[in-house]
C-alpha positions as a Markdown table, in Angstrom:
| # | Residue | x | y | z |
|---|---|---|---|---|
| 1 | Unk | -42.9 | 34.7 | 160.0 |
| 2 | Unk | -45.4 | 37.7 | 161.6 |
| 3 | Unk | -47.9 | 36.5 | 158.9 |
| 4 | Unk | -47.6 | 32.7 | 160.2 |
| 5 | Unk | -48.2 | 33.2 | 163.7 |
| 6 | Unk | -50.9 | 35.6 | 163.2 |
| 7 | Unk | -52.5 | 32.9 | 160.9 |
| 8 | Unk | -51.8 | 30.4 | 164.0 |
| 9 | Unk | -53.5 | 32.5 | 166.2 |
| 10 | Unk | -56.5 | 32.6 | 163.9 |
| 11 | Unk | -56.9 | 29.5 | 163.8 |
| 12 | Unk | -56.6 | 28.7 | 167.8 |
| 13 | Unk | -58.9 | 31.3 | 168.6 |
| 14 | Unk | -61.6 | 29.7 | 166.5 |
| 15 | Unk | -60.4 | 26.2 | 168.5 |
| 16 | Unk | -58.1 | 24.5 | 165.9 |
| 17 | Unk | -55.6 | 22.2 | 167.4 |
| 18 | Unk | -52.3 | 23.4 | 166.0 |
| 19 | Unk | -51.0 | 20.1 | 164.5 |
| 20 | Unk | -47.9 | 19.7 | 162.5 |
| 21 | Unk | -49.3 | 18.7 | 159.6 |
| 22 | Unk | -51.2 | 22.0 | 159.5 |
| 23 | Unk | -47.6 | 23.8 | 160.7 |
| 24 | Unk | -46.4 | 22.0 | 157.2 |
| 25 | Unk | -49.6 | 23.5 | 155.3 |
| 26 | Unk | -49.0 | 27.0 | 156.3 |
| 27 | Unk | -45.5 | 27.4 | 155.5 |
| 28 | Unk | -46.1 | 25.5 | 152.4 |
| 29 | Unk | -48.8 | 28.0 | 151.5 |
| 30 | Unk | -46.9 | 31.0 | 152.8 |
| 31 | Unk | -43.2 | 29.5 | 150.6 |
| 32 | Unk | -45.0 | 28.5 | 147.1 |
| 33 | Unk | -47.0 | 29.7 | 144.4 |
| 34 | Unk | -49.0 | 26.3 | 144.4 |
| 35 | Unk | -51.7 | 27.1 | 142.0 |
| 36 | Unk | -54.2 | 24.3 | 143.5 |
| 37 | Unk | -55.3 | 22.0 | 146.2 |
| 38 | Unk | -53.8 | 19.4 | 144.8 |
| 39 | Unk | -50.3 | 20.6 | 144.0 |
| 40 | Unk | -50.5 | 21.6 | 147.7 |
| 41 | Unk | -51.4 | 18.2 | 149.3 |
| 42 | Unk | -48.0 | 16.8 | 146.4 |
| 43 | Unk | -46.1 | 19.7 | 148.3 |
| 44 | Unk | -47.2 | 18.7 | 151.8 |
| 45 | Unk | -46.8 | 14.7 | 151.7 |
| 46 | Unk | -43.1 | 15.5 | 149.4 |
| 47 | Unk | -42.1 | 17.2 | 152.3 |
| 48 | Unk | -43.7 | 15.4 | 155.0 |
| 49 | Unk | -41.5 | 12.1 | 153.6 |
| 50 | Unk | -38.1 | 14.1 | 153.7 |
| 51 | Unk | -38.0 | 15.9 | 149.9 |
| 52 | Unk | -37.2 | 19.3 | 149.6 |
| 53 | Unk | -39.3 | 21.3 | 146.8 |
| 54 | Unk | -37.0 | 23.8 | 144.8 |
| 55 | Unk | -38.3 | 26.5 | 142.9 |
| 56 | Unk | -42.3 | 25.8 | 144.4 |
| 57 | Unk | -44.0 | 24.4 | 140.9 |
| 58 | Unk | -43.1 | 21.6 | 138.5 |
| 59 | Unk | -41.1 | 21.3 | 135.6 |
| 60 | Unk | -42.7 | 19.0 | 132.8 |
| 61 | Unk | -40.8 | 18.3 | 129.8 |
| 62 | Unk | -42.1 | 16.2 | 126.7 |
| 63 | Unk | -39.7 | 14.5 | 124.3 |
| 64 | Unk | -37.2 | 17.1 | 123.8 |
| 65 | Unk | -36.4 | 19.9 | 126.0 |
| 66 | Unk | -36.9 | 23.5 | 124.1 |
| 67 | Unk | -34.1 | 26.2 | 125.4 |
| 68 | Unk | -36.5 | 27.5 | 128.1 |
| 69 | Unk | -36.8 | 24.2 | 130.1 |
| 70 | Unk | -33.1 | 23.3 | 129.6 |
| 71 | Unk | -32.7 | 26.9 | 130.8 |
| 72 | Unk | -34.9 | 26.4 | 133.9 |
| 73 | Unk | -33.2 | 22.9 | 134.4 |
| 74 | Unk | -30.0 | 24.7 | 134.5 |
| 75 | Unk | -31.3 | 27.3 | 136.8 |
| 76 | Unk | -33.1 | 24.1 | 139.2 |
| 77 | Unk | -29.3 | 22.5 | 139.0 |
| 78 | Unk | -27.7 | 25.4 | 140.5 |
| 79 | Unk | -30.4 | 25.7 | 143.2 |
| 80 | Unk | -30.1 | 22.1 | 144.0 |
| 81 | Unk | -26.2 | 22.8 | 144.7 |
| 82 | Unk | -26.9 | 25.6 | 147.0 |
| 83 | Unk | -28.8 | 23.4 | 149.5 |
């Protein structure tokens, strides 16, 4: 939380309107290991229409699951129940 609002306070001191869209930004920054822009902006307009990310990244699967993503879809399942 310290690191948000001292990020907030960066950013109004060199003039940026504090919007909520760049509220959602921050935290989504700050919460997940996005590794680009653009799995950022997915992040941001997910949330922004209600979703709730678990886990922070992606979990591809093609054709047939190997034990390590039906492992990870295991461990996604449980966190989904925890919500």
């Amino acid at each position: 939380m310290m690191q948000k609002n001292m990020i907030i306070e960066k950013l109004r001191d060199q003039r940026y309107r504090i919007t909520k869209q760049r509220v959602r930004i921050i935290d989504i920054i700050l919460e997940n290991d996005c590794s680009c822009c653009k799995e950022r902006e997915w992040v941001e307009r997910m949330t922004g229409a209600g979703a709730n990310i678990i886990g922070g990244e992606g979990l591809i699967c093609k054709k047939v699951p190997d034990d390590e993503i039906l492992s990870k879809c295991k461990s996604l399942g449980k966190q989904m129940v925890y919500m």
